[in-house]
PyMOL Python script that loads the backbone (N, CA, C, O; Angstrom):
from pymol import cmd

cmd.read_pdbstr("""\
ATOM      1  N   UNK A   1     -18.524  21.419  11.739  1.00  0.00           N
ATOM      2  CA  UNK A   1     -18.410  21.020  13.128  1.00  0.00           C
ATOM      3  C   UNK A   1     -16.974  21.284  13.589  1.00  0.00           C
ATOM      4  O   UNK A   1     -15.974  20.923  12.968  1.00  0.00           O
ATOM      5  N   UNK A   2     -16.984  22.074  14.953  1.00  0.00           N
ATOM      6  CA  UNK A   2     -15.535  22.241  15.227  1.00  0.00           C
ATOM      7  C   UNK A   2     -15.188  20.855  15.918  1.00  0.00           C
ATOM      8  O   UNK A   2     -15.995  20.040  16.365  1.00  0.00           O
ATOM      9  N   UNK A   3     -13.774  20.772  15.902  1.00  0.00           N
ATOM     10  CA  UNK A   3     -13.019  20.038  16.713  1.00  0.00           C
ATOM     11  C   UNK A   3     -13.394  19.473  18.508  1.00  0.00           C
ATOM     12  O   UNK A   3     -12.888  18.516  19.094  1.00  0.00           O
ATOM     13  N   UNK A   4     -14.164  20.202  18.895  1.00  0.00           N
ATOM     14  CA  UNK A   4     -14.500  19.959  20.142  1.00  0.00           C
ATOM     15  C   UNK A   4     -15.660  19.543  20.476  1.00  0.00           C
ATOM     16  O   UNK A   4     -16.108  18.975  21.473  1.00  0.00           O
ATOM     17  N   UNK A   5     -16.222  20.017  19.194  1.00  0.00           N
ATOM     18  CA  UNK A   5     -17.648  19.263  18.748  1.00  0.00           C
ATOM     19  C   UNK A   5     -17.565  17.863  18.413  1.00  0.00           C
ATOM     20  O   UNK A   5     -18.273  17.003  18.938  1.00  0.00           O
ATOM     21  N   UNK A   6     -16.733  17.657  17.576  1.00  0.00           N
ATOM     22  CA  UNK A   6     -16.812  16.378  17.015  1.00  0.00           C
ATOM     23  C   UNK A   6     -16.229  15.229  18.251  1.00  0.00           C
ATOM     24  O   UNK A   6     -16.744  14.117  18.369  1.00  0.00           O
ATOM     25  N   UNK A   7     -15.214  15.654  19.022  1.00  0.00           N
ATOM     26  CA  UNK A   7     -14.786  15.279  20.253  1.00  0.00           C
ATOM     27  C   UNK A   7     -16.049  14.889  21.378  1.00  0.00           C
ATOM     28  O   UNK A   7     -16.193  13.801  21.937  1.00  0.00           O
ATOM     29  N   UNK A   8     -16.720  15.844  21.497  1.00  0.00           N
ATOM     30  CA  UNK A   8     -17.726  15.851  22.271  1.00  0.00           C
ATOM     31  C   UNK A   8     -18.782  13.979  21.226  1.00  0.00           C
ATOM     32  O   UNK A   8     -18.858  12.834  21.672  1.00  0.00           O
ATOM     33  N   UNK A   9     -19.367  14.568  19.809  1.00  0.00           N
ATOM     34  CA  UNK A   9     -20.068  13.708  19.575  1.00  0.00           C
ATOM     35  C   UNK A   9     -19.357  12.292  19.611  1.00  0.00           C
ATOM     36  O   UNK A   9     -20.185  11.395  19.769  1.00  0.00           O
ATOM     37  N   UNK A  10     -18.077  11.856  19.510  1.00  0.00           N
ATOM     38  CA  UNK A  10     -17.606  10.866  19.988  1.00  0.00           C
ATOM     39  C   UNK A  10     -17.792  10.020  21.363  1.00  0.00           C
ATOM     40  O   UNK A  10     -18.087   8.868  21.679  1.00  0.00           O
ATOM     41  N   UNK A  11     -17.456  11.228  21.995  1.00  0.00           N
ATOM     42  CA  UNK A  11     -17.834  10.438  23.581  1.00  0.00           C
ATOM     43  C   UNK A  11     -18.993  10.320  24.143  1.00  0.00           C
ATOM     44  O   UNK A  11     -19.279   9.727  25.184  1.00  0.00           O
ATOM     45  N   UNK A  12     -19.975  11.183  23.080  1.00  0.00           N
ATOM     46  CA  UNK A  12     -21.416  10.320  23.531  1.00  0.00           C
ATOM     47  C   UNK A  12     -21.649   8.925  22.680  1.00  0.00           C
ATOM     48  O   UNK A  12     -22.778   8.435  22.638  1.00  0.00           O
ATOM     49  N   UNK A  13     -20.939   8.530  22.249  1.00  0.00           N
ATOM     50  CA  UNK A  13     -21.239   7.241  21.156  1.00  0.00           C
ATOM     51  C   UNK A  13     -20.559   5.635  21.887  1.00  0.00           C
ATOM     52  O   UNK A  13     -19.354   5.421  22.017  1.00  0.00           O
ATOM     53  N   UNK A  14     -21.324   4.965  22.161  1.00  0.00           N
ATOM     54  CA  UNK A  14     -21.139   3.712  23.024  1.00  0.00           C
ATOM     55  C   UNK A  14     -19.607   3.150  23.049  1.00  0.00           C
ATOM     56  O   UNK A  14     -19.085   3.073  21.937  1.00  0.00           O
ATOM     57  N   UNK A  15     -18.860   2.768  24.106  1.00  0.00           N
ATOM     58  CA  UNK A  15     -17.905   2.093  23.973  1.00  0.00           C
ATOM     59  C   UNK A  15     -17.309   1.469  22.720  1.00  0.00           C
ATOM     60  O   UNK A  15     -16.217   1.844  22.292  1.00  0.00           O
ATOM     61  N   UNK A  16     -17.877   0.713  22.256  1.00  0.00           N
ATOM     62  CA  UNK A  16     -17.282  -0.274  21.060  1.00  0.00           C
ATOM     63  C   UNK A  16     -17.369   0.655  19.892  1.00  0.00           C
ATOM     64  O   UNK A  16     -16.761   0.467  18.838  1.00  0.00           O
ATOM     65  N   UNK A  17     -18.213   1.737  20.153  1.00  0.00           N
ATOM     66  CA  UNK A  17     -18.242   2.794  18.592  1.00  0.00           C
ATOM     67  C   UNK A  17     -17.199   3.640  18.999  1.00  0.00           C
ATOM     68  O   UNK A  17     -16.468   4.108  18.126  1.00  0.00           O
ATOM     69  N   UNK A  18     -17.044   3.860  19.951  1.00  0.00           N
ATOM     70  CA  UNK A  18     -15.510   4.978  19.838  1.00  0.00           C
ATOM     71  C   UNK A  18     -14.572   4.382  19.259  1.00  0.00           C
ATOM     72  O   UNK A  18     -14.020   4.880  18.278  1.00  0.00           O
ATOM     73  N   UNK A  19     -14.179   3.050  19.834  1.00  0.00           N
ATOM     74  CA  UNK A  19     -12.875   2.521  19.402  1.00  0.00           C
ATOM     75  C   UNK A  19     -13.082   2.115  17.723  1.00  0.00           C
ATOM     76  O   UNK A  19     -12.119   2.281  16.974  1.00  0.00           O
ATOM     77  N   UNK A  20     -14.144   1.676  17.277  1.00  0.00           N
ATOM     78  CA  UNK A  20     -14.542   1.532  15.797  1.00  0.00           C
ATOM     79  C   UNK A  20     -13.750   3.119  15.300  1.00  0.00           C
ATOM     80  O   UNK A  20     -12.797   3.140  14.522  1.00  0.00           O
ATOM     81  N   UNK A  21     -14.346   4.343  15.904  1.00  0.00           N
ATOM     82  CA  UNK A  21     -13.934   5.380  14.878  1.00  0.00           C
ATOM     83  C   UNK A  21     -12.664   6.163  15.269  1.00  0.00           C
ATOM     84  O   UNK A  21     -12.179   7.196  14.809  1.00  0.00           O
ATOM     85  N   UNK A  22     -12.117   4.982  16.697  1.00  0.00           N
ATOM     86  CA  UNK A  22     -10.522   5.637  16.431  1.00  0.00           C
ATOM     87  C   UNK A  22      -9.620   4.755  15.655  1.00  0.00           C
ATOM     88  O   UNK A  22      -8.528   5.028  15.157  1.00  0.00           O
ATOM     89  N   UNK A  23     -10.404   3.446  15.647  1.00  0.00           N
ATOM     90  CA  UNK A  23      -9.563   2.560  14.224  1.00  0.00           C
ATOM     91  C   UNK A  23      -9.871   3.274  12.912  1.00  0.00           C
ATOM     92  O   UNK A  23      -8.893   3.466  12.190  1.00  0.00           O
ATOM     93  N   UNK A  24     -10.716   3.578  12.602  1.00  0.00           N
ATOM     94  CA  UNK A  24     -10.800   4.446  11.536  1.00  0.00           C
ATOM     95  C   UNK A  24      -9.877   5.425  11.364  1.00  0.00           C
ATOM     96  O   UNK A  24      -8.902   5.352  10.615  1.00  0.00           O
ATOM     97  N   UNK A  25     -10.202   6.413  12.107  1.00  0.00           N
ATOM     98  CA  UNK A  25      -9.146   7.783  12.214  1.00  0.00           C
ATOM     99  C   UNK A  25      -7.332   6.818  12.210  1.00  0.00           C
ATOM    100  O   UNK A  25      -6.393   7.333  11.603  1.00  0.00           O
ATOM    101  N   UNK A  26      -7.175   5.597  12.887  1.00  0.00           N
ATOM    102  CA  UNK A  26      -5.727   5.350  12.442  1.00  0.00           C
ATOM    103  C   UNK A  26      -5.600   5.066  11.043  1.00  0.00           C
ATOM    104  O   UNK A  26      -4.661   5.533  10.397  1.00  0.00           O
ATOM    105  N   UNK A  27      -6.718   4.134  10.387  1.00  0.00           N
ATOM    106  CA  UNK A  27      -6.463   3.534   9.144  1.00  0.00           C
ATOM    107  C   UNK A  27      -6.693   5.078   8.080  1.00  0.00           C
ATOM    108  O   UNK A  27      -6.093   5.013   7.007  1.00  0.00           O
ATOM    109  N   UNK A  28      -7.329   6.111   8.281  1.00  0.00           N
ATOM    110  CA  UNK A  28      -7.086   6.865   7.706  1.00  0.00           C
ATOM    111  C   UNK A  28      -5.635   7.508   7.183  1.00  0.00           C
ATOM    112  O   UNK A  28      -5.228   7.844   6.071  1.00  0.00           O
ATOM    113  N   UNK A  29      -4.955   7.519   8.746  1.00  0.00           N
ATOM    114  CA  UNK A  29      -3.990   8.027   8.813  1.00  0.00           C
ATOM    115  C   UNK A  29      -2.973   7.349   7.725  1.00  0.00           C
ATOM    116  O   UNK A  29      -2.368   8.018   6.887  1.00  0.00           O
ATOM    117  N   UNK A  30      -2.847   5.616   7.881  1.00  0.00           N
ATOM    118  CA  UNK A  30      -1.805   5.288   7.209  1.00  0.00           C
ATOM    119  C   UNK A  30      -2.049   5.303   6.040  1.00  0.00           C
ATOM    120  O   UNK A  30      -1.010   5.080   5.418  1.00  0.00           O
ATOM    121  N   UNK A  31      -3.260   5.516   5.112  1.00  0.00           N
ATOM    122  CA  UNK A  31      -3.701   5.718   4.230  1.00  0.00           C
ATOM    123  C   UNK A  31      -3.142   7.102   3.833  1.00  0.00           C
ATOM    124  O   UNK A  31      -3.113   7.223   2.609  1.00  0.00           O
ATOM    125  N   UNK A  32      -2.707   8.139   4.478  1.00  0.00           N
ATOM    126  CA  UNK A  32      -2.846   9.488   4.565  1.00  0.00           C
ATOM    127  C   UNK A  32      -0.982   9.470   3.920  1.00  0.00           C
ATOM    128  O   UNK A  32      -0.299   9.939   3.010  1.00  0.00           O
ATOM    129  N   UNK A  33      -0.861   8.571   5.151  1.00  0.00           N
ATOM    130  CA  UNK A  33       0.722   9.042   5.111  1.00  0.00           C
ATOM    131  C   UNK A  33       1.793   8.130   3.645  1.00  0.00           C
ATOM    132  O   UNK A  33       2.732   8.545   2.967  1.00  0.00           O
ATOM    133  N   UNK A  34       1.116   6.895   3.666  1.00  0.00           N
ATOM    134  CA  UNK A  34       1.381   6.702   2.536  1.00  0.00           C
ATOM    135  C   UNK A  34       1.153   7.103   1.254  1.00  0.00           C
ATOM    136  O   UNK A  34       1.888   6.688   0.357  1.00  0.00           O
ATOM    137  N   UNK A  35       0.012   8.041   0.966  1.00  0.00           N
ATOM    138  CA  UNK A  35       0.065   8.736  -0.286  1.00  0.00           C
ATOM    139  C   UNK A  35       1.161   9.895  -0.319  1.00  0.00           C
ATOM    140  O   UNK A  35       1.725  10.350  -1.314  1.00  0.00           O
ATOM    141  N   UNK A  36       1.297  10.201   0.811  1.00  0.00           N
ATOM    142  CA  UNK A  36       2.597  11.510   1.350  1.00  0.00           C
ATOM    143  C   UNK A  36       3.429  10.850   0.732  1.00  0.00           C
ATOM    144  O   UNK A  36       4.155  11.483  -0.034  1.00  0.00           O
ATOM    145  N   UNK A  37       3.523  10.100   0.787  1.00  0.00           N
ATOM    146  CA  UNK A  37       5.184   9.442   0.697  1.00  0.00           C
ATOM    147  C   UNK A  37       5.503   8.965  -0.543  1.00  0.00           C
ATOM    148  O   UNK A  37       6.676   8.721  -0.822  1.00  0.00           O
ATOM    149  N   UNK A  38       4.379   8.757  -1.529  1.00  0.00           N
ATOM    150  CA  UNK A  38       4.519   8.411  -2.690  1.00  0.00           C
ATOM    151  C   UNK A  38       4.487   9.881  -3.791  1.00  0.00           C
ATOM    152  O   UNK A  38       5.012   9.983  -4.900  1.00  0.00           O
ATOM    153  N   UNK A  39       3.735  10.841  -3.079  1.00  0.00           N
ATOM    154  CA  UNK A  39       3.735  11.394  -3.861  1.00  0.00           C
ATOM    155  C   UNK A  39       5.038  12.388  -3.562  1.00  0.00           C
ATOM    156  O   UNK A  39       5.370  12.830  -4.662  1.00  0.00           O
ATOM    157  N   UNK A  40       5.837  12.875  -2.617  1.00  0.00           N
ATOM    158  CA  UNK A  40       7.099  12.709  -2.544  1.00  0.00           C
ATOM    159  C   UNK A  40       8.062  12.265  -2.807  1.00  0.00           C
ATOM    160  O   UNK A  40       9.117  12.897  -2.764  1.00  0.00           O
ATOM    161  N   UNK A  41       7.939  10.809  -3.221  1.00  0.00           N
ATOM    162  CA  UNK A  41       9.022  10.120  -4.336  1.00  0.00           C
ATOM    163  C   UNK A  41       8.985  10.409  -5.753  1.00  0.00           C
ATOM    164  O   UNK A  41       9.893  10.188  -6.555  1.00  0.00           O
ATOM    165  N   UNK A  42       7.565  11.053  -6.050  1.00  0.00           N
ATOM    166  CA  UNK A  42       7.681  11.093  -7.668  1.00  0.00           C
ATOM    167  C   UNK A  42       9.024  11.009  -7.971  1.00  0.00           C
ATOM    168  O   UNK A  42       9.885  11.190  -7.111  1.00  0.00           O
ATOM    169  N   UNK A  43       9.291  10.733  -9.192  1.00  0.00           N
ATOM    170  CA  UNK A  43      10.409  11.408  -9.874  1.00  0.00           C
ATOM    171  C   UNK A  43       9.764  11.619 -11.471  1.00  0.00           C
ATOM    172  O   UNK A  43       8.788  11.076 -11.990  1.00  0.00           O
ATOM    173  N   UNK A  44      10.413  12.304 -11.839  1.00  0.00           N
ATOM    174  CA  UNK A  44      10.571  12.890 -13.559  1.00  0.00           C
ATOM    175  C   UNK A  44      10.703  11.928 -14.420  1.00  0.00           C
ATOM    176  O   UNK A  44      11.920  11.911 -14.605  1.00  0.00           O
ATOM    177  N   UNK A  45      10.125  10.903 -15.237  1.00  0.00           N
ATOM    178  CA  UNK A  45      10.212  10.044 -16.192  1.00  0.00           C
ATOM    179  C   UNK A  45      11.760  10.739 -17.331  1.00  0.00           C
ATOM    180  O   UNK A  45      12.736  10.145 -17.790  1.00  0.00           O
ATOM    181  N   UNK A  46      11.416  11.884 -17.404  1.00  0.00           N
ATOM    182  CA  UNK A  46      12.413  12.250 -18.142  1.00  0.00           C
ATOM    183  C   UNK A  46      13.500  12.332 -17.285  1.00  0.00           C
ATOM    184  O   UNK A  46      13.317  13.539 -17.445  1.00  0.00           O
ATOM    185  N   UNK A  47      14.207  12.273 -16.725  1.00  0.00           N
ATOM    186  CA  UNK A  47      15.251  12.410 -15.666  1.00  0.00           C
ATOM    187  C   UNK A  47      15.693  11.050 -15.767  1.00  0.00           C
ATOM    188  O   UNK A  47      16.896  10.903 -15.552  1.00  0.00           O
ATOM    189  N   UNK A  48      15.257  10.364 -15.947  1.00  0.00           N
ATOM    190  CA  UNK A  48      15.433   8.580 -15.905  1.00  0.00           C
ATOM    191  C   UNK A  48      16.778   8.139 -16.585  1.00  0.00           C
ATOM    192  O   UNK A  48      16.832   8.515 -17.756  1.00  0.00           O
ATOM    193  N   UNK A  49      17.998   7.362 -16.108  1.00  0.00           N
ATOM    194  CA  UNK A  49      18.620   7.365 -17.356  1.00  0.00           C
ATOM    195  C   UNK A  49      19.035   6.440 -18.658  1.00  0.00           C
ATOM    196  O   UNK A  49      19.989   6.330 -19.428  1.00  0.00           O
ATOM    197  N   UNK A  50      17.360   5.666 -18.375  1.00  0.00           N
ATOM    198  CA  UNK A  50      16.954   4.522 -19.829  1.00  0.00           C
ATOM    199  C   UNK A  50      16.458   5.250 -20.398  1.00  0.00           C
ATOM    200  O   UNK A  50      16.111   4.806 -21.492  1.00  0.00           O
ATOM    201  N   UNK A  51      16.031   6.924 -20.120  1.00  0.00           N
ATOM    202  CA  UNK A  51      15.224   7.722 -21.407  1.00  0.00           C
ATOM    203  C   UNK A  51      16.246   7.923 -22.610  1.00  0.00           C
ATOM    204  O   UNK A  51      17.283   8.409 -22.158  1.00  0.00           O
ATOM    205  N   UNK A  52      16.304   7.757 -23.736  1.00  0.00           N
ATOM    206  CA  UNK A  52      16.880   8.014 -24.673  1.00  0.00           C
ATOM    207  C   UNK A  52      18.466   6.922 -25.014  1.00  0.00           C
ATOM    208  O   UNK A  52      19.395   7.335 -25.709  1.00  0.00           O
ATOM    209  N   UNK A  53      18.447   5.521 -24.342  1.00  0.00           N
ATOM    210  CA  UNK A  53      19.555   5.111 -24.270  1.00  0.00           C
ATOM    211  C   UNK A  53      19.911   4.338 -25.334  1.00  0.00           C
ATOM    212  O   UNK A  53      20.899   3.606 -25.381  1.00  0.00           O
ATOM    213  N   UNK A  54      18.707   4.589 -26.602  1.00  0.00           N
ATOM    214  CA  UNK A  54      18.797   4.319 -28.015  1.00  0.00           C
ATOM    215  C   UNK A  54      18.307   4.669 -29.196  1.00  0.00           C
ATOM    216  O   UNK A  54      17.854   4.150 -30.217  1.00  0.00           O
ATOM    217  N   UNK A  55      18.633   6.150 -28.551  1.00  0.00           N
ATOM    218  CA  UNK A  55      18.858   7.241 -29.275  1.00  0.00           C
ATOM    219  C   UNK A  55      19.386   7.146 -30.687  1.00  0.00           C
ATOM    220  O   UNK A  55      18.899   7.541 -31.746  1.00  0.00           O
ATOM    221  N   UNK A  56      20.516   6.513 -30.417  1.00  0.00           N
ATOM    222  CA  UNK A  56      21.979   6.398 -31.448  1.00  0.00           C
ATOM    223  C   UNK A  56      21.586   5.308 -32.338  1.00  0.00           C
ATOM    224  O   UNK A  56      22.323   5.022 -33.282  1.00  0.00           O
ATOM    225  N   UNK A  57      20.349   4.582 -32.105  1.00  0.00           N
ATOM    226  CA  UNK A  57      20.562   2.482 -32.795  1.00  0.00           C
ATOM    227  C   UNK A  57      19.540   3.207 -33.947  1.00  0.00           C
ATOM    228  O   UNK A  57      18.407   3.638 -33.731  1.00  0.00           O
ATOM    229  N   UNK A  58      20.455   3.212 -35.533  1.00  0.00           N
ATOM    230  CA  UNK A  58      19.607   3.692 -36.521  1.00  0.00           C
ATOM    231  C   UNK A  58      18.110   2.532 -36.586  1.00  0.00           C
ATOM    232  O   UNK A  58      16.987   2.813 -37.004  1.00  0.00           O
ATOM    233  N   UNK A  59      18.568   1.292 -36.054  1.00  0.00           N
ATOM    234  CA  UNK A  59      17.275   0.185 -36.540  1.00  0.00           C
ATOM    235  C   UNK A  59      16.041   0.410 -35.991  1.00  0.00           C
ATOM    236  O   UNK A  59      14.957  -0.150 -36.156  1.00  0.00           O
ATOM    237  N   UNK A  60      16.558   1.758 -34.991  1.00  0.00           N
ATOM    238  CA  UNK A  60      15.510   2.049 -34.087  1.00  0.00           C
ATOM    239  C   UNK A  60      14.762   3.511 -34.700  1.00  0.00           C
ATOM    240  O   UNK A  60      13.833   3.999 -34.057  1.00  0.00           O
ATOM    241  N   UNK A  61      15.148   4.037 -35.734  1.00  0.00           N
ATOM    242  CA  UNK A  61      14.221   5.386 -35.405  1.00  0.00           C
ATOM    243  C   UNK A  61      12.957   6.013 -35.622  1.00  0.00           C
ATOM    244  O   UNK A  61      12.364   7.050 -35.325  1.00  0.00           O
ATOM    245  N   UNK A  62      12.666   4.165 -36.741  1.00  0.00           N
ATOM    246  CA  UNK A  62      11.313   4.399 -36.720  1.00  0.00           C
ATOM    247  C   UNK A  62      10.878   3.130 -35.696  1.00  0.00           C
ATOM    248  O   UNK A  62      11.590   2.131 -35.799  1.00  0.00           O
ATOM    249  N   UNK A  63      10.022   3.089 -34.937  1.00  0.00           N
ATOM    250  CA  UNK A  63       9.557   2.347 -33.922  1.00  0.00           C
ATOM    251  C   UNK A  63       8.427   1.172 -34.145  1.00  0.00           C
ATOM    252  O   UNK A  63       8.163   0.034 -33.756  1.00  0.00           O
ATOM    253  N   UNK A  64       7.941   2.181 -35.014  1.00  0.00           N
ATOM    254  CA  UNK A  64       6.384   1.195 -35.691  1.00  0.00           C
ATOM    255  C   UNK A  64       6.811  -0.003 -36.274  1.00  0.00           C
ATOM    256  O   UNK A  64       6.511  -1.179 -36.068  1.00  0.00           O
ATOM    257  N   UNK A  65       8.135   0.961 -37.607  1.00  0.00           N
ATOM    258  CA  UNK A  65       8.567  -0.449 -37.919  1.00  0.00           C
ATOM    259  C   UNK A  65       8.932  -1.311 -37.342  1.00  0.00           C
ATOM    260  O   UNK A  65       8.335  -2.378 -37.208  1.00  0.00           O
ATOM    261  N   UNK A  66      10.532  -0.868 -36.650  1.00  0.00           N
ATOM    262  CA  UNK A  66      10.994  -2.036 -35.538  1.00  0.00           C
ATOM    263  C   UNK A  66      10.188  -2.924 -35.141  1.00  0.00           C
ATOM    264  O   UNK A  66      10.448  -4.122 -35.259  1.00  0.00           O
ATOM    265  N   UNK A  67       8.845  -2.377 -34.492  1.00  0.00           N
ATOM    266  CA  UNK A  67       7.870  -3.294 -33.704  1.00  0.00           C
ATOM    267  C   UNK A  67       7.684  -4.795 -34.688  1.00  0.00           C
ATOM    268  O   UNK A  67       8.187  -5.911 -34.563  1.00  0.00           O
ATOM    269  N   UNK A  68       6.595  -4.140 -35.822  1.00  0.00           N
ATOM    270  CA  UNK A  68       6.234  -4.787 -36.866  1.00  0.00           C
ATOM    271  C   UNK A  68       7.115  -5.867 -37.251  1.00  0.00           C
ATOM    272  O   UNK A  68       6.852  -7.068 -37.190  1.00  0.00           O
ATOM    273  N   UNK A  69       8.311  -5.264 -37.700  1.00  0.00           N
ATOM    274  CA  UNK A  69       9.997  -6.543 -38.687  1.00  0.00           C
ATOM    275  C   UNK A  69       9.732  -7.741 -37.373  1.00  0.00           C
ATOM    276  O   UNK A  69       9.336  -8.883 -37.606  1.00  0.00           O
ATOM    277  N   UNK A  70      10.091  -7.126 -35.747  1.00  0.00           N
ATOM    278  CA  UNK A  70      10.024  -7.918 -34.873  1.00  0.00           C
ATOM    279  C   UNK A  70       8.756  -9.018 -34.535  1.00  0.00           C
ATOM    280  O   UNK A  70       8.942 -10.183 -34.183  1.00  0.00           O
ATOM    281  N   UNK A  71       7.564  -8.438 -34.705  1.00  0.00           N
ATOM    282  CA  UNK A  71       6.077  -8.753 -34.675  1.00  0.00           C
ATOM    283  C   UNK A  71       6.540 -10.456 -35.689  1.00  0.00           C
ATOM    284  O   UNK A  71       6.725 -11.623 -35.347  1.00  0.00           O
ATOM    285  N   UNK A  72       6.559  -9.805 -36.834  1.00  0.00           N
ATOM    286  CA  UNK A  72       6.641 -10.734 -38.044  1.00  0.00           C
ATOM    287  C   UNK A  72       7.477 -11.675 -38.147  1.00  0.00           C
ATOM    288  O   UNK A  72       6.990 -12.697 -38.632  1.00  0.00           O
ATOM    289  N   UNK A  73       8.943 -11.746 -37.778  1.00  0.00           N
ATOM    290  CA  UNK A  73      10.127 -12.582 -37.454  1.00  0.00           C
ATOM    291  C   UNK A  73       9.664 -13.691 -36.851  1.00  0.00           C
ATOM    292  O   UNK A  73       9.642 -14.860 -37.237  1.00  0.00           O
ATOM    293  N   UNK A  74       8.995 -12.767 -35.040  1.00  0.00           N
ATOM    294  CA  UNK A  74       8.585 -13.865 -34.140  1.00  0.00           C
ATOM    295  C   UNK A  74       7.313 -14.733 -34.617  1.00  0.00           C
ATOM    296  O   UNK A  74       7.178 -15.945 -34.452  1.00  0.00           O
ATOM    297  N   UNK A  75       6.491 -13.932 -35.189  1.00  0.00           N
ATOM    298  CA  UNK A  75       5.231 -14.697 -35.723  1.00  0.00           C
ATOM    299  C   UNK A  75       5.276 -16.049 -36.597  1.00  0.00           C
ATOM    300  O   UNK A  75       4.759 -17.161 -36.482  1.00  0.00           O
ATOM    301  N   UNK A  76       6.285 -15.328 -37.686  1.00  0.00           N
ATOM    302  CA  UNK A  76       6.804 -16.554 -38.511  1.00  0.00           C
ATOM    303  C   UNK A  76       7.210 -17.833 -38.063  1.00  0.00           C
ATOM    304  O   UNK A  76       6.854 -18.928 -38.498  1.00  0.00           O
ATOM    305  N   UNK A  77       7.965 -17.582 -37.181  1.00  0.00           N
ATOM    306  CA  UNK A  77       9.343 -18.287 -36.395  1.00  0.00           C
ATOM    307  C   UNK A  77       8.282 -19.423 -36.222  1.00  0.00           C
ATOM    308  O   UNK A  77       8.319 -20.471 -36.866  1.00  0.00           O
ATOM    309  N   UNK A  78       7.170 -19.060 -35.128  1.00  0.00           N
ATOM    310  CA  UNK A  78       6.591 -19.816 -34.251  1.00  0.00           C
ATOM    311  C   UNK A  78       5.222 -20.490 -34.874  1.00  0.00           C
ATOM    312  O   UNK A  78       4.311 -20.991 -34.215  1.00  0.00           O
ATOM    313  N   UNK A  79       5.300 -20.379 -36.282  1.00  0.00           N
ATOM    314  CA  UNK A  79       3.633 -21.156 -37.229  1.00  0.00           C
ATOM    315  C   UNK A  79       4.106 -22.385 -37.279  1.00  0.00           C
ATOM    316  O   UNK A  79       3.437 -23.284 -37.788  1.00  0.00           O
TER     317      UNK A  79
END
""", "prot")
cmd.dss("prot")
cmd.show_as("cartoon", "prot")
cmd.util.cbc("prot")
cmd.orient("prot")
């Protein structure tokens, strides 16, 4: 349907239904424009500069463990 069509089938559609589907067509919009805008902010996870900011901490380079020693400490702590 072109544009002038769909224009046209609007204004045959009763008072209270036009304004129903020009609230629509707005709530579309801000729907529209806010995904614009988010997906314009992306940024790069890697670009971040908490990526790698413990890099250097040997207690860290295996992770599983770390988790685990930590898991177990707190677990203990709190029986």
């Amino acid at each position: 349907m072109e544009m002038t069509g769909i224009a046209q089938e609007i204004t045959s559609l009763p008072l209270e239904t036009q304004r129903q589907v020009i609230d629509f067509v707005a709530f579309l919009k801000t729907r529209y424009i806010t995904w614009q805008m988010v997906k314009a902010k992306q940024i790069r996870l890697v670009d971040e500069p908490f990526i790698g900011m413990w890099r250097e901490r040997k207690d860290m380079q295996d992770s599983t463990t770390w988790v685990q020693n930590l898991r177990h400490c707190e677990w203990e702590h709190n029986l």
